[in-house]
N, C-alpha and C positions, 0 to 999 in steps of 0.2 A: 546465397552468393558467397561466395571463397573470400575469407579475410585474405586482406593484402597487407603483408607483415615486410618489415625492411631487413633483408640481409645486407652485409656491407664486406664486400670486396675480398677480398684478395688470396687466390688461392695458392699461387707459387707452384705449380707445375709448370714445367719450360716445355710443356708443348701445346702451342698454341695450333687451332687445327688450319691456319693456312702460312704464306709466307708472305710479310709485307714487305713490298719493294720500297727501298728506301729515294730518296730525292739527289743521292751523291752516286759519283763513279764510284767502281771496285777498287780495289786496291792496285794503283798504278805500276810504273815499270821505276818506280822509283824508290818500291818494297824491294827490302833484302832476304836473299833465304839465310838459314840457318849458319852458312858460311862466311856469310856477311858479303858473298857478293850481290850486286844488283842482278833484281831479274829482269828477263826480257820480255815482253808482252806475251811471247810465243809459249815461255818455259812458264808462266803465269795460267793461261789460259788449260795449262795441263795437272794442274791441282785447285781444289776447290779447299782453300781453307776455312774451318769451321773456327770460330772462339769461343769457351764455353765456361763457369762457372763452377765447374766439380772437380776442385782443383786439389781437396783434402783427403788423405791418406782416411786408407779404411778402417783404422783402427782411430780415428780420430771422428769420422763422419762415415759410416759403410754407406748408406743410400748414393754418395757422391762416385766411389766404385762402381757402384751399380748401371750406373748412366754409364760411366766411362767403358762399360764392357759393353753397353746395349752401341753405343758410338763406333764400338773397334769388331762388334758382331758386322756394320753396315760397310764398314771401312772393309774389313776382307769379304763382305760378297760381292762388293763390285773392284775386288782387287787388279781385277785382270781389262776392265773398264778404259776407255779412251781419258778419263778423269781423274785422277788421286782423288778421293776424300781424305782430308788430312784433319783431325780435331785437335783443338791446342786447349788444354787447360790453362788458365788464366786466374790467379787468384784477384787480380782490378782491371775487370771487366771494363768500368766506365772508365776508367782511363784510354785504357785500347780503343775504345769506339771514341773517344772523345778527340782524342789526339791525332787519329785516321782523320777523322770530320775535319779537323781543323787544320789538315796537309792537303784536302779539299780530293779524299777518297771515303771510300769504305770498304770494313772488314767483305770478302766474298760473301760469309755467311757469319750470323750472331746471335746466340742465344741469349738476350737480356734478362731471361728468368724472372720475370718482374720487378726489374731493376726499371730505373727510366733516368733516361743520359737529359743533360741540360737540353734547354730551349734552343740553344742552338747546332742541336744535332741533330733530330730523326723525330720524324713520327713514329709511334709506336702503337702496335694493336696484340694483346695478347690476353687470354681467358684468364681472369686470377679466382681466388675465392676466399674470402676470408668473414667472420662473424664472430664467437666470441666463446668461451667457455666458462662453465659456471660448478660453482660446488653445493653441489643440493644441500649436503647437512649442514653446513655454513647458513645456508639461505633460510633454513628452516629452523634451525635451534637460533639464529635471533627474531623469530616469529615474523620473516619477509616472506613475501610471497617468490613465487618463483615463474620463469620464463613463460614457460607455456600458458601462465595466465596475462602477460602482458599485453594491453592493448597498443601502447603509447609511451612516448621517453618521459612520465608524468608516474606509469609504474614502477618504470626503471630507476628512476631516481626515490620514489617511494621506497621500492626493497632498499638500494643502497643506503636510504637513512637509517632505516631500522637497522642494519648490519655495523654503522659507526654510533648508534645507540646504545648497541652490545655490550660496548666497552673489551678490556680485551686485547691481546696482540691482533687481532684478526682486522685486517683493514675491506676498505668494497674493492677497491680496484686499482690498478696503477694506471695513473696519468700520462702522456707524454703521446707517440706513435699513434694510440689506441685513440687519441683525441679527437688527434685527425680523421680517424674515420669514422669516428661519431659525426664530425661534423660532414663530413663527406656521406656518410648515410641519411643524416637530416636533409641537408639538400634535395637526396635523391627522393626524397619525400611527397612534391610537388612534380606540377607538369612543368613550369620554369625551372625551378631547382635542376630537374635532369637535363633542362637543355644547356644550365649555364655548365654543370659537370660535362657535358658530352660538347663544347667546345674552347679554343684557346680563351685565357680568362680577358674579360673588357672593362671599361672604365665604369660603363652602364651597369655588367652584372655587382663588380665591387658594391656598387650605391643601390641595391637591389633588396627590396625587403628580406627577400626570400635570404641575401649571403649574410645580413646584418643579423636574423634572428638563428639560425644556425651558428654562429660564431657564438654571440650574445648565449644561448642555451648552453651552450658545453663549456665554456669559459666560467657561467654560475656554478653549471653541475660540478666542474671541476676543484673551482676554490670550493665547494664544501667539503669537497674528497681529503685538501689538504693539501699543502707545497710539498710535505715528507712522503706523501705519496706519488710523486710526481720527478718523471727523469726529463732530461732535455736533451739528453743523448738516447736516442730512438733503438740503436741495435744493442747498447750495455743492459739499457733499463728492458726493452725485452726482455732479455735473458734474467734481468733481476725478476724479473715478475715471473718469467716458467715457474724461479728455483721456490718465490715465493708461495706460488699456486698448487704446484707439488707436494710442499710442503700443511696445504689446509691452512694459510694466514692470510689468504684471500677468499671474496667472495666470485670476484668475475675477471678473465683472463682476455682481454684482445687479443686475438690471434689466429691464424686459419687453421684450416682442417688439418694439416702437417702434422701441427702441434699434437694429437693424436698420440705419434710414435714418442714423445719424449717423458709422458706420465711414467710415475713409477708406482702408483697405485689409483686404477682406476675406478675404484667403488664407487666413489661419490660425483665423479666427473661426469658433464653433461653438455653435448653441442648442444648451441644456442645459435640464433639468427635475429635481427636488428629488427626494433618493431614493424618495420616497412619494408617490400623483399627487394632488394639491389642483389644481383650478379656483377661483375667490374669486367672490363679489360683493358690492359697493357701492355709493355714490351714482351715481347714473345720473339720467335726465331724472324729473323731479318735477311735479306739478301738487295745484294749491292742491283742496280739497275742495268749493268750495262755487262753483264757479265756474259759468255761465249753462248751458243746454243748444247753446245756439250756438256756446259757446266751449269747453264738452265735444268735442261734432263737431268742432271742427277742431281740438282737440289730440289726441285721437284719432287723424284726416287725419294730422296732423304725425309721430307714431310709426309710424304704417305709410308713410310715406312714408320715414324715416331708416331704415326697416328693410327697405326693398324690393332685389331683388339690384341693382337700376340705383345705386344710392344707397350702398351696402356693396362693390358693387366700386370704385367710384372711391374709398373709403375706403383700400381696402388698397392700391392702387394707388398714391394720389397722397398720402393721411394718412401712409402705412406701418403700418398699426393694421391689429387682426385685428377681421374681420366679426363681428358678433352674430348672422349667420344659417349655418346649417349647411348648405343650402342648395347652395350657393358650391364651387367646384373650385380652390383655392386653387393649389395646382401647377399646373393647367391655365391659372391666370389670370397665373400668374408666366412661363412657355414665353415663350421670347422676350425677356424681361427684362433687367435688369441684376442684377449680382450681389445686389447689398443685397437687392431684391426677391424674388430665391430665397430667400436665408438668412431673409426675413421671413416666406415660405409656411411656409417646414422650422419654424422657432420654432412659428407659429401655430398646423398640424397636429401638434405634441407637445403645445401647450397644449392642443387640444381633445380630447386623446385619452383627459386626466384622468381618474382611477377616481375622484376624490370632489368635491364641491362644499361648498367651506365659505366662510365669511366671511373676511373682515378682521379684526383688532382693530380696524383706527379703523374701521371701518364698525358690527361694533356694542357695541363699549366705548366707543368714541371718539377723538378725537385727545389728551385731554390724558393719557389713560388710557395710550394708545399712546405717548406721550411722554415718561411716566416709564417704561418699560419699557427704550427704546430707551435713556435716557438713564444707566440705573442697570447696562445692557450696556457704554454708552462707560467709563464709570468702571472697571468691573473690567477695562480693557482692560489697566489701567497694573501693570505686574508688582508680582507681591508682594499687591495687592490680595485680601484673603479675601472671594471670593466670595460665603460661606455669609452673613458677615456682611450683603453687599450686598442680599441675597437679603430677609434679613430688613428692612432698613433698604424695600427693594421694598413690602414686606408691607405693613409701616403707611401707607406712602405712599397704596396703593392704596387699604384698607380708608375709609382717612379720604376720597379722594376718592368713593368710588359711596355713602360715608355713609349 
C-alpha cells in the first residue's frame, strides 16, 4: 500500500487551470479610463481588462517580464478581435480587487497569484504548491536523520532537535509563515481536518479536537525552535530565511517549489513534502460575472491560452513555477538544464504526486483569520509561554472574527 505523506500548499503559479466567476458585477460605467473620463457601458464592454501582479522591472525580478510578454504575446493575437485585452500591472493587487468589491463591482478579470482578498470579497479557487526544503549536510553532520525517512511530525521534530543540539550558528528552521502551514498541513492530516480546511471556518470547527491539537503541536514545535528564530512579519522573515538557507545556517526552508530559481549553490538542497500529502488551492484568475458575451469568449481564449503546454512550459522554464497541466514531462523538460531547473522538476513532481487536495486557510477563512492564527503561533514561540492559555486567547479572537 503507498504511504500517504503530507505535502502542504502552496505553489504560486498564476495559472489556475479554470476561471472562477466571482459573486459581484464587472466593473461598472462608473470606472474611469486612463483620461479620467467616465466610461460608458458600451465603451466598457469593448475592452476586457486584465489586473495582474508582475508589476517589477526585469532587472529587479526577470520571471515578472516573462508573464508580462507571454500577456502582450495574447493581447496582439487577438489585436484585431471585437474585444481589447488590456493587462494592467499592478504592484497592490488586493487593494484593487478590494476597493472594486467595496464600490460593489469587479475587476473584468484578476490574477490573484495566490494572494487571497479579505472575507468580504471573493471566493477564490486557484492550484498552489508549496512544501518545504532541506539541507542534507546540515541534517546529517548533526547526526538527524533526513526527509525521506520520515514517517510522522514526531521525526520531524526529532531531526530538528538534533540540529539545535549541534550548537552552532546553524539553527532548524524559521518560524512565522511556515507555521502556518504546518499547521494547515496537520489539519489536512485527518478526514475532519480536510473538511474543516476545505470550508468557511465555524464556531464547531474552532472547538474541534482535530483544530485544537494542530495549533497545540506547532505552537510546542515552535517554542522549542526559539522566539529568535521566529518573524511575525510573513513576507520580510521570508526573505530572511531564503538569505539564511542560502547561506547553510539552516536546516529546513518553508517554501514552494519557486524557491528553486533563488539558490545560489544547490549541492546540498533538497525538495521536501509534509509528512501527509496535501496539494492546496486558492485565488487564481477571476472573472467578473456579468460581463458581455464577447468578453466571456475571450477570457475563455485567455484561460486556455495560459493553460496550453506552449504557454506552461515557458513557465516552468523561465517563471521556475510548476505547470497547471499534467500534461507536461517535467524531467524531460528539465534534461539539459541547469541545476536549480532539475531541483524545480524533482519539487514539482513530489508536489503533484499529492494523495489529497485541500485548501488554504487564507484562501477559504481568509487572510485576517490566517493572521491571527500565524500570529498567536509567533507568540508562543517565546519560552515559558503556556500554550494552552494561547490557544484559548486564539479561541475568542477567532470566534468574534467569523461573528
Amino acid at each position: 500500500m503507498k504511504k500517504k505523506r503530507i505535502i502542504s500548499l502552496i505553489l504560486a503559479t498564476t495559472m489556475a487551470a479554470t476561471v472562477v466567476v466571482s459573486g459581484c458585477g464587472k466593473s461598472g460605467d462608473s470606472e474611469k479610463t486612463d483620461d479620467g473620463k467616465k466610461k460608458t457601458e458600451a465603451s466598457d464592454d469593448k475592452v476586457l481588462e486584465f489586473y495582474h501582479g508582475y508589476y517589477q522591472d526585469a532587472s529587479e525580478w526577470a520571471p515578472a517580464q516573462v508573464m508580462r510578454d507571454i500577456y502582450d504575446e495574447f493581447a496582439k493575437e487577438h489585436a484585431d478581435g471585437e474585444v481589447e485585452f488590456k493587462a494592467i500591472p499592478t504592484e497592490d493587487i488586493d487593494s484593487v480587487v478590494e476597493n472594486k468589491v467595496a464600490g460593489g463591482s469587479y475587476p473584468d478579470m484578476v490574477d490573484l497569484a495566490g494572494r487571497s482578498v479579505s472575507l468580504a470579497a471573493i471566493s477564490q479557487d486557484q492550484l498552489l504548491t508549496l512544501g518545504y526544503w532541506y539541507n542534507d549536510k546540515v541534517l546529517k553532520d548533526a547526526g538527524a536523520t533526513t526527509p525521506d525517512t520520515w514517517k510522522n511530525w514526531s521525526d520531524f521534530e526529532g531531526a530538528m532537535e538534533k540540529v539545535r543540539s549541534a550548537g552552532g550558528d546553524v539553527y532548524a528552521y524559521g518560524a512565522g509563515q511556515g507555521s502556518t502551514r504546518c499547521f494547515n498541513a496537520i489539519l489536512g492530516m485527518s478526514e475532519n481536518g480536510r473538511k474543516i480546511v476545505g470550508e468557511p471556518l465555524t464556531e464547531e470547527a474552532i472547538e474541534s479536537k482535530e483544530f485544537e491539537e494542530a495549533f497545540k503541536q506547532v505552537a510546542n514545535m515552535d517554542q522549542k525552535n526559539g522566539s529568535s528564530n521566529a518573524s511575525s512579519n510573513a513576507d520580510d522573515g521570508a526573505n530572511d530565511w531564503a538569505a539564511d538557507f542560502n547561506k547553510g545556517q539552516s536546516a529546513v526552508f518553508f517554501n514552494g517549489v519557486w524557491a528553486a530559481g533563488g539558490f545560489e549553490d544547490t549541492t546540498n538542497f533538497k525538495p521536501a513534502i509534509f509528512p501527509v500529502s496535501l496539494s492546496s488551492a486558492s485565488g487564481g484568475i477571476t472573472a467578473a460575472n456579468d460581463m458581455s458575451d464577447a468578453e466571456k469568449e475571450l477570457a475563455l481564449e485567455f484561460v486556455k491560452y495560459m493553460t496550453s503546454d506552449e504557454v506552461q512550459t515557458k513557465i516552468f522554464k523561465e517563471v521556475g513555477a510548476n505547470p497547471c497541466t499534467t500534461t507536461l514531462d517535467l524531467n524531460a523538460l528539465a534534461e539539459g538544464s541547469d541545476e536549480k531547473t532539475k531541483l524545480l522538476a524533482e519539487a514539482c513532481s513530489q508536489a503533484n504526486d499529492a494523495e489529497y487536495v485541500i485548501a488554504t486557510i487564507d484562501s477559504t477563512w481568509g487572510t485576517d483569520i490566517a493572521n491571527a492564527i500565524g500570529n498567536k503561533l509567533i507568540e508562543s514561540t517565546v519560552s515559558g509561554t503556556d500554550v494552552n492559555a494561547k490557544f484559548e486567547e486564539l479561541k475568542s479572537e477567532l470566534i468574534g472574527l467569523i461573528g
